[in-house]
C-alpha positions as CSV (number, residue, x, y, z in Angstrom):
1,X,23.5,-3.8,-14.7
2,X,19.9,-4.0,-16.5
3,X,17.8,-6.5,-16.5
4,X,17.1,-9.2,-19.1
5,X,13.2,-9.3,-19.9
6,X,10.5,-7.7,-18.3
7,X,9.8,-7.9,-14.9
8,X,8.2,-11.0,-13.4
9,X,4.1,-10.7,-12.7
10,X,4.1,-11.1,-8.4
11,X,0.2,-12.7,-9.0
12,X,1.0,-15.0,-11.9
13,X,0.1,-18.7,-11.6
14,X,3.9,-19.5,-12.3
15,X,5.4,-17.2,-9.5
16,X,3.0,-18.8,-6.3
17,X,4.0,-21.7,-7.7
18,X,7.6,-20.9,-7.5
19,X,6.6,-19.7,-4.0
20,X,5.4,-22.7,-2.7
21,X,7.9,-24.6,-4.1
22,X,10.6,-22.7,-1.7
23,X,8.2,-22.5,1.3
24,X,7.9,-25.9,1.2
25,X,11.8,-26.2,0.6
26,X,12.0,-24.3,3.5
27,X,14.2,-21.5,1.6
28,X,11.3,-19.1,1.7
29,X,11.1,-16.3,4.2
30,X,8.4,-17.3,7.5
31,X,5.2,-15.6,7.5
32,X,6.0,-14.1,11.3
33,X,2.6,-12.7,13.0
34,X,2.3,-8.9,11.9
35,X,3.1,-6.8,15.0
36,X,1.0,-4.0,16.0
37,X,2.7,-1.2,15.3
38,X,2.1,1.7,17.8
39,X,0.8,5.0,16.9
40,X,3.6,7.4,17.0
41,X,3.1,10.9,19.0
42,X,3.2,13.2,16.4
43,X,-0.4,12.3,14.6
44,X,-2.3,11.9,18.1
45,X,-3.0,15.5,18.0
46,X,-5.2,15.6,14.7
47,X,-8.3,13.8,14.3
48,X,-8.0,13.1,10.6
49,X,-4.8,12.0,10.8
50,X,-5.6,9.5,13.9
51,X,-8.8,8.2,12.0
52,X,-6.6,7.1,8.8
53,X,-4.4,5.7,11.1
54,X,-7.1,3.7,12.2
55,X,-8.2,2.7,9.4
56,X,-5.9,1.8,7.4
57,X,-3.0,0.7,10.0
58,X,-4.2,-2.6,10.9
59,X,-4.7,-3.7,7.3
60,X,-0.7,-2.9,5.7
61,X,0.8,-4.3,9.4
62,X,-1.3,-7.4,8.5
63,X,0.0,-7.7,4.9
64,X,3.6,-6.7,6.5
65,X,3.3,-3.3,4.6
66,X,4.0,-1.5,8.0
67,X,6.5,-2.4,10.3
68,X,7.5,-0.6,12.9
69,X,10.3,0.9,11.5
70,X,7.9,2.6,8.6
71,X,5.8,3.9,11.5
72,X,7.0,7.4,10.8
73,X,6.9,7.3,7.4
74,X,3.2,6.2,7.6
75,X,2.5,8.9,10.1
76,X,3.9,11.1,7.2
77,X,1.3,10.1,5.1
78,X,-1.4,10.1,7.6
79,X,-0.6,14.2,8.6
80,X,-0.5,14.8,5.0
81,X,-4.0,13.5,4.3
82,X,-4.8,15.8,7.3
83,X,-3.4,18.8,5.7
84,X,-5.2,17.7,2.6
85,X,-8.4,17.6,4.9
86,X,-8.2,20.9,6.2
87,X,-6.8,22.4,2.7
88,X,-10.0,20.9,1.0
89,X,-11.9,22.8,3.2
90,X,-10.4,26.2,2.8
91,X,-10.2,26.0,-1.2
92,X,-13.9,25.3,-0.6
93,X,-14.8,28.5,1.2
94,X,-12.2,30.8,-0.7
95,X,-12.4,29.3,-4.2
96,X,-9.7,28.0,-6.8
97,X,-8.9,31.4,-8.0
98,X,-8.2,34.9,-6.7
99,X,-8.7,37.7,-9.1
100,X,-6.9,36.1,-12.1
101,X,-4.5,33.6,-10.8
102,X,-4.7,30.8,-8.9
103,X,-5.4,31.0,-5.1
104,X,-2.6,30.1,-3.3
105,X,-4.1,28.0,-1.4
106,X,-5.4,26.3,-4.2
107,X,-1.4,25.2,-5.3
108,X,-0.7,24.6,-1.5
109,X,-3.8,21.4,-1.9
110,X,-2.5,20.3,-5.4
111,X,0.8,19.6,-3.6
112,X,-0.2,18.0,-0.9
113,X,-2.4,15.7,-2.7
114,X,0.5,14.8,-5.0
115,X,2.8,14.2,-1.9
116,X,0.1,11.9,-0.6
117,X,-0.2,10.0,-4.0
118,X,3.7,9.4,-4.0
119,X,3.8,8.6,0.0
120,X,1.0,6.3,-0.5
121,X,2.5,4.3,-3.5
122,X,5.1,3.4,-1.3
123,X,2.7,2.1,1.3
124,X,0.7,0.0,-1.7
125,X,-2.6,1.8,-1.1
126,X,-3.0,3.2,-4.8
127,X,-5.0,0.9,-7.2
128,X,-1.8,0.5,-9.3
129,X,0.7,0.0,-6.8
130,X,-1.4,-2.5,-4.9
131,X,-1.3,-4.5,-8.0
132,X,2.9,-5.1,-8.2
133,X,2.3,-6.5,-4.6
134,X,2.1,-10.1,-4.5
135,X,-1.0,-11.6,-3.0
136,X,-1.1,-14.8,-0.8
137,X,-3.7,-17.1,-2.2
138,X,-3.6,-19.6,0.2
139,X,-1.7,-22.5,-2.0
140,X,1.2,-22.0,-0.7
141,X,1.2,-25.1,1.3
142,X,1.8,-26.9,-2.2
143,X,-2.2,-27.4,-3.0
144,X,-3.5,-26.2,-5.7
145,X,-7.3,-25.3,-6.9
146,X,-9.7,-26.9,-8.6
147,X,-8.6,-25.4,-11.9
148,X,-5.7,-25.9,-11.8
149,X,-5.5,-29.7,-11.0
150,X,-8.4,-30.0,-14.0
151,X,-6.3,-28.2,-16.5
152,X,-3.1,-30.1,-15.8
153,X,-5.4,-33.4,-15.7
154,X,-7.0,-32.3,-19.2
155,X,-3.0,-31.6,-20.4
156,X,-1.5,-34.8,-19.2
């Protein structure tokens, strides 16, 4: 069945609000402590794909993004940015196109990189998909900011 309406904004005013209300209900899920989520074996090997590992890991386990079992998904992505990497490099040295057609190579990097655009939408770290994902602001404990407590004051 479809939906009626479009599809609720996760940052609007109305939905923390509605988020607060069940966290302070207790119906709400728990923020648990993010785990660290271990580095799986088949990335160690390559340096590129360790170092976005690195960087990025600590950040999407924090915002419960990556979980352990999305460790080899995200390992996925972080080999593919590798490939990317080294693919960059080659296109660089052997050009876009050979004779009249485009270097193989060339269409082996343009994949890749559209792979790692789709992998990394699911992971929330492309500027549009990181907007659909809700962001805790803090009120959740049921206080609101100054803003908000003058506007509803100004309202009645």
């Amino acid at each position: 069945m479809g939906r009626r309406g479009r599809l609720p904004d996760p940052n609007s005013a109305r939905t923390r609000e509605a988020i607060a209300r069940a966290k302070s209900l207790g119906i709400a899920k728990p923020n648990t402590p993010a785990a660290k989520v271990p580095m799986p074996s088949t990335i160690k090997g390559r340096a590129a794909a360790v170092r976005f590992w690195k960087t990025h890991a600590d950040g999407l386990a924090q915002s419960n993004r990556l979980r352990p079992e999305l460790a080899d998904s995200f390992a996925m992505l972080c080999s593919i940015y590798a490939d990317t990497q080294d693919l960059e490099q080659l296109v660089a040295e052997q050009g876009w196109t050979v004779a009249t057609t485009i270097n193989p190579t060339a269409r082996l990097l343009l994949n890749a990189r559209r792979d790692f655009v789709a992998l990394a939408k699911e992971f929330g770290l492309t500027a549009a998909s990181s907007q659909r994902i809700p962001v805790d602001t803090g009120a959740s404990d049921g206080q609101e900011n100054a803003d908000e407590a003058a506007l509803r004051a100004f309202t009645g």
